[in-house]
C-alpha positions as CSV (number, residue, x, y, z in Angstrom):
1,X,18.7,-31.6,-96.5
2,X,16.7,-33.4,-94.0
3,X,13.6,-35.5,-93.7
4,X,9.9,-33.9,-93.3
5,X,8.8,-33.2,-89.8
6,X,12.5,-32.6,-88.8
7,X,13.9,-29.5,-87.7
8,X,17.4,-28.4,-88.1
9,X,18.2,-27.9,-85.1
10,X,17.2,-31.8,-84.2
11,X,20.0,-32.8,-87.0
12,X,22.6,-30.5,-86.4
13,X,25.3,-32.6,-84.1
14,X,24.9,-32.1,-80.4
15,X,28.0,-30.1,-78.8
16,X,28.3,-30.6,-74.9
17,X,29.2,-27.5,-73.5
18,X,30.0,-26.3,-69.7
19,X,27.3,-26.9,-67.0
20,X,25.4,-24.2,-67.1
21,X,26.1,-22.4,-63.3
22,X,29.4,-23.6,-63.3
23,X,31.9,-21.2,-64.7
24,X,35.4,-21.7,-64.6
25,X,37.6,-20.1,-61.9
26,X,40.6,-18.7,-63.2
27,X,44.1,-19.4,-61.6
28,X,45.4,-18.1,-58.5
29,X,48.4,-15.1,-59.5
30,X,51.3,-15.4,-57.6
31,X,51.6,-11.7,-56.7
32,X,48.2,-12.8,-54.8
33,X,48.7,-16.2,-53.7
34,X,52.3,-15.3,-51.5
35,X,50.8,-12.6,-49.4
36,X,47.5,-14.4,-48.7
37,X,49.4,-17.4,-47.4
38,X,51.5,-15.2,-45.7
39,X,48.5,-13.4,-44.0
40,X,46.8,-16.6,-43.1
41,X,50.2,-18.2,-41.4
42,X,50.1,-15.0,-39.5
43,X,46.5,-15.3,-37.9
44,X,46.9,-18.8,-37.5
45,X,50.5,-19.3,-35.8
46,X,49.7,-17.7,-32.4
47,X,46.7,-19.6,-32.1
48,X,48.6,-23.4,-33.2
49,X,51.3,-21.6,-30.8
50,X,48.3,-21.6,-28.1
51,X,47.6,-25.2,-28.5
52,X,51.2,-26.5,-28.7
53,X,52.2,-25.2,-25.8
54,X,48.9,-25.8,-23.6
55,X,49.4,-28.2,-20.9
56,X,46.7,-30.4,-21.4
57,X,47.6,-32.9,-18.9
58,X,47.0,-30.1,-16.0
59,X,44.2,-28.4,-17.7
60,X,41.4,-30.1,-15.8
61,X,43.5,-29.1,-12.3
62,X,44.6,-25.4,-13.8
63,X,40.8,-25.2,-14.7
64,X,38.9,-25.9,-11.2
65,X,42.0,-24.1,-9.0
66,X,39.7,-21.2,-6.8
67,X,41.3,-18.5,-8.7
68,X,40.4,-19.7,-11.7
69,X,36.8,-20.9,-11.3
70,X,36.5,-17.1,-9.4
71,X,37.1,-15.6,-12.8
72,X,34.9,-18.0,-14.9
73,X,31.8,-17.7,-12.5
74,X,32.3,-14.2,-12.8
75,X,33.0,-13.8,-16.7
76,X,30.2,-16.0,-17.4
77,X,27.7,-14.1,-14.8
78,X,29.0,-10.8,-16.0
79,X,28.7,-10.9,-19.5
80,X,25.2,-12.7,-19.3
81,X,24.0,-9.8,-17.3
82,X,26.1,-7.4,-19.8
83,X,24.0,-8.7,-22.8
84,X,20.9,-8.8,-20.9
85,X,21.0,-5.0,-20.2
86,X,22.2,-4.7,-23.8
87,X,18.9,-6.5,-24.9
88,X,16.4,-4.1,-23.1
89,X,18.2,-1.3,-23.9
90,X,19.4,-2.2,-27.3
91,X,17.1,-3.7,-29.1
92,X,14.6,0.0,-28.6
93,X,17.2,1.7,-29.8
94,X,18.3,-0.4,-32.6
95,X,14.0,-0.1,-33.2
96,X,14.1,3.7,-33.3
97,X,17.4,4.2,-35.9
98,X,15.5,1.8,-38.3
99,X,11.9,2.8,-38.3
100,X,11.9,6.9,-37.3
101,X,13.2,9.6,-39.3
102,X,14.7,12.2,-37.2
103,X,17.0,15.2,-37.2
104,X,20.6,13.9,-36.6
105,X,20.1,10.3,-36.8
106,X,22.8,9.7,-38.6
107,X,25.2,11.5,-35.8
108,X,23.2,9.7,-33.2
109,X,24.1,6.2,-34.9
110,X,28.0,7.7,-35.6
111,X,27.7,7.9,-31.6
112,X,26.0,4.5,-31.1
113,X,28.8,2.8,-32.9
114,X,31.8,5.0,-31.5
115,X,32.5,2.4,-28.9
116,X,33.5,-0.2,-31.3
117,X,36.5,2.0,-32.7
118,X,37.0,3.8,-29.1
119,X,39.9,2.5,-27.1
120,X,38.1,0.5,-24.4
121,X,40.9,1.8,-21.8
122,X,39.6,5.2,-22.8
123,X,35.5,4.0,-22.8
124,X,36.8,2.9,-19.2
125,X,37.9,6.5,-18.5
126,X,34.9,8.1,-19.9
127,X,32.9,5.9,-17.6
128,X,34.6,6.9,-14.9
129,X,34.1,10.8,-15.5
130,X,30.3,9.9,-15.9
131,X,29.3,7.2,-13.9
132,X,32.4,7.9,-10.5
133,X,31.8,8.7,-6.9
134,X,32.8,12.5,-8.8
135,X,31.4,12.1,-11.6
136,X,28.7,13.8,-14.0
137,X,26.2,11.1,-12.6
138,X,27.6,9.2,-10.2
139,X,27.8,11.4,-8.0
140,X,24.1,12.4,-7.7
141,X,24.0,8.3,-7.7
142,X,26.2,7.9,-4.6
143,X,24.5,10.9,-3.0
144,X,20.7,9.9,-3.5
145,X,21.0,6.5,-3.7
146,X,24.2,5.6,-2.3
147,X,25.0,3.5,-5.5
148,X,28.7,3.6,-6.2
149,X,29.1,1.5,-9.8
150,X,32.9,1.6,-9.9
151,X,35.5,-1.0,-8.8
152,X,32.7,-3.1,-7.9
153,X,30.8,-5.9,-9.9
154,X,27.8,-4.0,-11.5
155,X,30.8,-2.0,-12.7
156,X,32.3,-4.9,-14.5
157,X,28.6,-5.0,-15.9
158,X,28.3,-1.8,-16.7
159,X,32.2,-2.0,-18.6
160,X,31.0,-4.7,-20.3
161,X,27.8,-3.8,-21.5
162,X,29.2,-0.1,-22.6
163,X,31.4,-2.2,-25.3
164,X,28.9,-4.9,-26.4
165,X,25.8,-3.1,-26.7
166,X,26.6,-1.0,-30.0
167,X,27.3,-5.0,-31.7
168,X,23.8,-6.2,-30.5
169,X,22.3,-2.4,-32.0
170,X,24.2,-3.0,-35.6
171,X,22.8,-6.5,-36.2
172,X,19.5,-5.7,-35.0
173,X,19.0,-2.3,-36.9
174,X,20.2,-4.3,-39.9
175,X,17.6,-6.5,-39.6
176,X,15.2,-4.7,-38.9
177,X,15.6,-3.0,-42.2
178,X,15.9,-6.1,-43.9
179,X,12.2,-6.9,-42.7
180,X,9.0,-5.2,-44.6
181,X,7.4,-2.9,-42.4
182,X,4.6,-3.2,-44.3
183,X,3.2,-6.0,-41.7
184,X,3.7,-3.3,-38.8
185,X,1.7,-1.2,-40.7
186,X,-1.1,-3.4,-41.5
187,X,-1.6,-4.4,-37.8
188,X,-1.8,-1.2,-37.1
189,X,-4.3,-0.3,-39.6
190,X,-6.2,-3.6,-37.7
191,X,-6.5,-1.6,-34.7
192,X,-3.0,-2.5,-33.0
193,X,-1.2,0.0,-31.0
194,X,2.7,0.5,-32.0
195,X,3.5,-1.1,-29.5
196,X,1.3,-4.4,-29.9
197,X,2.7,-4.4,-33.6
198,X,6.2,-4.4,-32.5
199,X,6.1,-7.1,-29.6
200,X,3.2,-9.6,-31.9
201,X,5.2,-9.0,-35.7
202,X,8.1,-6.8,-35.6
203,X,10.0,-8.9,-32.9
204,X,9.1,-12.7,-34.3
205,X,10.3,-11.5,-37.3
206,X,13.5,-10.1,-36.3
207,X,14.4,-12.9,-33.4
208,X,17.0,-14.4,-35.9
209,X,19.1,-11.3,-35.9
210,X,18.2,-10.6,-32.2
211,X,19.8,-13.7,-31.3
212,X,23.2,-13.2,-33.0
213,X,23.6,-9.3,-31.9
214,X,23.2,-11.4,-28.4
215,X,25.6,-14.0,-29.0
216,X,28.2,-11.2,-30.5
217,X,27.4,-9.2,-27.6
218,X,27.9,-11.9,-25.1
219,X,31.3,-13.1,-26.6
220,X,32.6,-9.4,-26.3
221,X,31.8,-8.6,-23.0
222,X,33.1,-12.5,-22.0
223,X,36.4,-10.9,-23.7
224,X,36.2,-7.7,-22.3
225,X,39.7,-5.7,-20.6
226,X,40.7,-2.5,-21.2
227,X,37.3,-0.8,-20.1
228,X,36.6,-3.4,-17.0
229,X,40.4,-2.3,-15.7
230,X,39.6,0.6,-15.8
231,X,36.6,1.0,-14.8
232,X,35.9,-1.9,-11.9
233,X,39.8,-3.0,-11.0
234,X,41.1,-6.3,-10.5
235,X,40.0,-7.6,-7.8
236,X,39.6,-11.6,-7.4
237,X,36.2,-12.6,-6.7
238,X,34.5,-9.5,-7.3
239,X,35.6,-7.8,-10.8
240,X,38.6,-10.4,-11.9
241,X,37.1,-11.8,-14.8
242,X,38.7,-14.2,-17.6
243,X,40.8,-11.8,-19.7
244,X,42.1,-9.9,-16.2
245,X,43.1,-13.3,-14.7
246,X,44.9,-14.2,-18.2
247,X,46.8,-11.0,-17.4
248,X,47.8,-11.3,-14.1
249,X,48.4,-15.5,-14.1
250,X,50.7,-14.4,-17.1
251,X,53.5,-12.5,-14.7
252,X,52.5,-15.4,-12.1
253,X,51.5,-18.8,-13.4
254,X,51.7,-18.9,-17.2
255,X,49.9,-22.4,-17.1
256,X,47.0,-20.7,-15.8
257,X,47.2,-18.0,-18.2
258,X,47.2,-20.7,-21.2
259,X,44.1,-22.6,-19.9
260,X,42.4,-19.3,-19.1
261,X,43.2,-18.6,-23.0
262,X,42.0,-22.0,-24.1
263,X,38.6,-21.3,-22.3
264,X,38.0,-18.1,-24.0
265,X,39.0,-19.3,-27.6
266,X,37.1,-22.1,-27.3
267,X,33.8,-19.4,-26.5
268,X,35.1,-17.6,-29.7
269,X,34.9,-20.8,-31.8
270,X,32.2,-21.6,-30.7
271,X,30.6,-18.2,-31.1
272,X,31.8,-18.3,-35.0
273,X,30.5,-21.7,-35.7
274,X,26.9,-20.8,-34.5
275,X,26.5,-17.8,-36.1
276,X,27.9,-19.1,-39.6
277,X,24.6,-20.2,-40.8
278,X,23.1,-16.5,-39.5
279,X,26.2,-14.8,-41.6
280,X,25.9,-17.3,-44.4
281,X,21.8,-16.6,-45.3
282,X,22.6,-12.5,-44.8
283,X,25.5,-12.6,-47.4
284,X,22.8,-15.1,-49.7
């Protein structure tokens, strides 16, 4: 019995029980455990293999050689322009799959996206049958213009933008539909054209995942090959960028190759660690 102006529950014996948000994670099962270490030793080895074997007391020499700066100036100029042209063109595009409703949008974003799963030594091919001195445009390009776009640098441009752009159009489309378009519409019901709303609301509020479709973009046309091959050559000083000189300092000068390789996994490292926070809040 208790006393008068107590409650039960106040003399009932307090029972501590597990934080609450904290619940116990149950063991790992060995079934699970073996293959995911396995896995993990897998992705991991050639990369330790990488560093071993890296010759670190000739990287600064391997790393200012001619050949070698050639191909960074160029991979670094290249895939800025790359992600440039994937902005302007891009970013529209990623705009009109998110916010219009017409017929065959879905096979137009099936086509958008086809260059991530597309061989790039085949994207290389298909650029040359549209954009070669014989091809579907190209021609009409080399004939009114005199433009000629492959084996030459805007051709390592164009290679590299062809395979990065679709990256740039995923993340912004995503978050562009992440965002309310209620705001575009109120501006426009303030008078604003649709054009006003989308460069004074609709881009401040999707600059965060305009800046990693960039960075994504930028790291895969750095990392480009199979398209840029094929589509501008190999030429030192004019389309020889990063991944081609890896390539060809490989049959050559493997210590050139390794530094090369160093360079480009450091940019994919570095790539990872500033987008974690973007890929953290989107899984949040």
């Amino acid at each position: 019995m208790t006393r008068p102006g107590t409650s039960d529950t106040a003399a009932r014996p307090r029972v501590d029980g597990p934080r609450r948000g904290r619940v116990p994670r149950p063991g790992v099962p060995l079934p699970l455990l073996l293959p995911a270490v396995i896995g993990l030793a897998f992705l991991l080895l050639p990369l330790i293999a990488l560093l071993a074997r890296a010759p670190w007391r000739d990287l600064p020499h391997q790393l200012t050689s001619t050949e070698v700066w050639q191909a960074l100036q160029l991979s670094l100029l290249s895939a800025t322009a790359a992600t440039a042209v994937s902005l302007v063109l891009g970013v529209p595009l990623a705009w009109l799959l998110a916010r219009t409703d017409f017929p065959g949008r879905g096979l137009v974003r099936a086509l958008v996206t086809l260059p991530l799963v597309l061989p790039p030594v085949v994207g290389g091919v298909a650029l040359l049958l549209a954009l070669g001195r014989n091809g579907i445009v190209g021609q009409w390009l080399d004939a009114w213009f005199g433009i000629t776009l492959p084996f030459t640098t805007a051709g390592v441009v164009v290679a590299e933008a062809f395979v990065a752009m679709p990256f740039l159009v995923i993340s912004v489309e995503g978050t562009l539909r992440a965002a309310d378009p209620r705001y575009e519409e109120a501006a426009t019901t303030l008078g604003a054209s649709r054009f006003t709303a989308f460069r004074r609301v609709t881009l401040p509020l999707i600059a965060p995942g305009i800046a990693a479709g960039a960075v994504l973009a930028w790291a895969r046309a750095l990392g480009e090959f199979g398209a840029t091959i094929t589509f501008a050559g190999n030429f030192p000083g004019r389309t020889q960028t990063m991944p081609l000189a890896v390539y060809l300092a490989l049959q050559n000068d493997p210590a050139a190759a390794i530094a090369l390789s160093l360079v480009l996994l450091a940019v994919s490292i570095a790539v990872l660690a500033g987008l974690r926070d973007r890929w953290m809040t989107a899984a949040s």
